[in-house]
C-alpha positions in Angstrom: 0.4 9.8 10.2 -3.2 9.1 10.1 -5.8 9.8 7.1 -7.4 12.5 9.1 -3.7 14.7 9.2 -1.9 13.2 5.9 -2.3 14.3 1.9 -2.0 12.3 -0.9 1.2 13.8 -2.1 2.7 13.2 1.6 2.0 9.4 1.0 3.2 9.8 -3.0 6.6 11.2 -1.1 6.6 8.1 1.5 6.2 5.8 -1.0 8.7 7.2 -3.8 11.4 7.8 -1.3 10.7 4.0 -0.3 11.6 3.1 -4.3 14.1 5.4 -4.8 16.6 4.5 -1.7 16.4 0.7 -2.9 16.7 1.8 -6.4 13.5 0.2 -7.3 12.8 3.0 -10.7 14.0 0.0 -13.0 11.1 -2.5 -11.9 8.6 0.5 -11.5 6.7 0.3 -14.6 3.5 -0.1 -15.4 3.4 -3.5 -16.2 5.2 -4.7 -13.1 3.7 -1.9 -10.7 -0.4 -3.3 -12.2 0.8 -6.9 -11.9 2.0 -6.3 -8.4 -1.1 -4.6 -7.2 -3.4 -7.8 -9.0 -0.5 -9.6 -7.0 -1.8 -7.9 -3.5 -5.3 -7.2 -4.4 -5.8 -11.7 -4.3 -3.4 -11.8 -1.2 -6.1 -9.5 0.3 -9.0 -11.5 -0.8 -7.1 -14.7 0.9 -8.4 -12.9 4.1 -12.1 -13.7 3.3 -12.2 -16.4 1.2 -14.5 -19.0 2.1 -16.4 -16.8 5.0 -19.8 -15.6 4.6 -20.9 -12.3 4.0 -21.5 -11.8 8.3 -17.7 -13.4 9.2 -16.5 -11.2 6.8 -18.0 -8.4 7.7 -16.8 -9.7 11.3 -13.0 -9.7 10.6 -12.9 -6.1 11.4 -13.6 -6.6 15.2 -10.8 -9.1 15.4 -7.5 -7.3 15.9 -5.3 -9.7 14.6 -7.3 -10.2 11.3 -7.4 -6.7 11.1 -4.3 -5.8 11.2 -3.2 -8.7 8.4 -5.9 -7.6 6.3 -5.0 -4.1 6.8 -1.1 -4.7 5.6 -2.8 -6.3 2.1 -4.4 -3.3 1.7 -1.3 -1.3 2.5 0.6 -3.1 0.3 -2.1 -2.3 -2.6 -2.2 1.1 -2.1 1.1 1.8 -1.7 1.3 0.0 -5.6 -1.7 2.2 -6.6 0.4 5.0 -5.5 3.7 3.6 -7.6 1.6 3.1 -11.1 0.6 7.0 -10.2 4.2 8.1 -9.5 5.2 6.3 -12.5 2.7 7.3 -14.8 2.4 10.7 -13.5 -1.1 10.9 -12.7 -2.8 13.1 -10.1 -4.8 11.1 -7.9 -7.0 13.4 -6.4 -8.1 15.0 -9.8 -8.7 11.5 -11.4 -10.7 10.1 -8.8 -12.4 13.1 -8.6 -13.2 13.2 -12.4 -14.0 9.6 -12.2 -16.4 9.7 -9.9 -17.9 12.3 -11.2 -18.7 9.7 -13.6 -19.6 7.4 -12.1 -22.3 9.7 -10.3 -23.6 10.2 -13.9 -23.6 6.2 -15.2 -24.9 5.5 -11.6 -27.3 7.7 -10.2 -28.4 7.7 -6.9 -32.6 7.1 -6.4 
């Protein structure tokens, strides 16, 4: 799987079959799913508190660091994905939509 070759609703499948074979629908609400993703979104900051903006920006070229930061970020968008299973809500079309808006709140120069 790589980001090039995979669609949003083959990782909505990955990550709902994940939840349903550990029979995870009874914790999947919103509530949980948002706290969980706050949850992962600080253990992914952990990565780059206390550097400066250039050994931040340098934690990419370190595979090790990489790869840690890169399982955070996993681990919040594979709850991003869960609040949108759970809720229903199309990705694509939302994002889309929103930044749409965003284009219009923040336009370029």
């Amino acid at each position: 799987m790589s980001d090039e070759t995979t669609s949003v609703n083959e990782l909505r499948i990955l990550v709902e079959k994940f939840v349903a074979e550990r029979d995870w629908h009874q914790f999947h609400n919103p509530k949980n799913l948002s706290m969980s993703l706050a949850i992962e979104a600080a253990e992914l900051m952990e990565h780059f508190q206390w550097l400066t903006l250039e050994e931040g920006a340098k934690v990419k070229l370190d595979e090790k660091r990489k790869h840690e930061a890169g399982e955070e970020l996993a681990d919040c968008l594979a709850y991003v994905i869960a609040i949108a299973n759970a809720m229903e809500i199309d990705l694509s079309e939302t994002l889309r939509a929103k930044m749409i808006r965003n284009a219009v709140k923040y336009p370029a120069p």
